[in-house]
N, C-alpha and C positions, 0 to 999 in steps of 0.2 A: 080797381083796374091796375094799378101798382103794381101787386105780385105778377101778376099777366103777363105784365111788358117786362117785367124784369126776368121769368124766366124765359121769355120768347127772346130777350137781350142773349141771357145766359146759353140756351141753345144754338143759336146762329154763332156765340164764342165756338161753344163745346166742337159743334162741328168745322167749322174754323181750322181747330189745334186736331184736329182726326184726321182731316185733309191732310196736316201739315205730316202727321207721326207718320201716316200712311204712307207719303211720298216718299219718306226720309226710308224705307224701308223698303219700297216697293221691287225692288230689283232682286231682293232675296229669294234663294227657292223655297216653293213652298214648304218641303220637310226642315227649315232652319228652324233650329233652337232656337234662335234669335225671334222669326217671325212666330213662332210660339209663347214665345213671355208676353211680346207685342200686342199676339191675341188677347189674353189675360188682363196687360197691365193697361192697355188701352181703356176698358170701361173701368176698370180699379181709380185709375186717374181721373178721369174725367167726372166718375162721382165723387169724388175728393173735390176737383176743383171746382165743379156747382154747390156743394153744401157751404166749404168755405166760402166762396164766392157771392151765394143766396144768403147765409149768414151777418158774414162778417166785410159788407162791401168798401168797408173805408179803411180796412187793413191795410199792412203792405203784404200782408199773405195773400192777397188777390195777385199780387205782381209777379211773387217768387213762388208762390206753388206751381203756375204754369209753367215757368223755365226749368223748375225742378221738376217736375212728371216730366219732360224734357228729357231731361237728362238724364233722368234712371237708367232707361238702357244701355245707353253706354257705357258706365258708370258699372252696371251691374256687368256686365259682359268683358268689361276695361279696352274698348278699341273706340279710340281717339276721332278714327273716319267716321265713326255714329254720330259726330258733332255738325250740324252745318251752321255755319257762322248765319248764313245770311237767314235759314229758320229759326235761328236764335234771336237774329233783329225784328224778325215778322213776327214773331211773339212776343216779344217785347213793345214792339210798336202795339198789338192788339191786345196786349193786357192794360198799357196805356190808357188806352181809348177805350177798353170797357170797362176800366177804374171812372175814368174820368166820366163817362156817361152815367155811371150808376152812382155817383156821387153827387153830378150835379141835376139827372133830371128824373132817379128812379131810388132813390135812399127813402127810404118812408119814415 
């Protein structure tokens, strides 16, 4: 039952951090460059951060993968306004807490 809950844990993350990318993005027109890498880098990320994540849950790569898929776009594109501080904390605060959940009631 273990695996179960940890990817249904894992899921409710993943969409979580889609919400988050999506908002951070959403104002773009649809033919942007920008919302086209996003298209792409979106599920790129996100299976990145469930295999790490299903893996390796007592890592600190659980905490900094998320903030780094994050930040790739900006990063990759170099505009500073891609950053939002306070989406920065809401991930941070939510890799927190699904570190700390899979650590203390779903690690097998």
């Amino acid at each position: 039952m273990t695996p179960i809950l940890r990817i249904v844990w894992l899921s409710v993350f993943l969409i979580g951090y889609s919400v988050l990318v999506s908002l951070k993005f959403m104002w773009l027109p649809a033919e942007s460059d920008v919302l086209g890498f996003v298209r792409y880098w979106l599920p790129i990320s996100g299976a990145a951060i469930f295999c790490v994540a299903y893996l390796l849950p007592k890592e600190p790569a659980v905490w900094a993968l998320p903030l780094l898929a994050y930040l790739v776009p900006a990063a990759w594109f170099r505009h500073a306004e891609f950053v939002d501080p306070l989406g920065v904390l809401v991930l941070i605060a939510g890799s927190a807490v699904s570190a700390f959940v899979f650590r203390r009631y779903l690690s097998g």
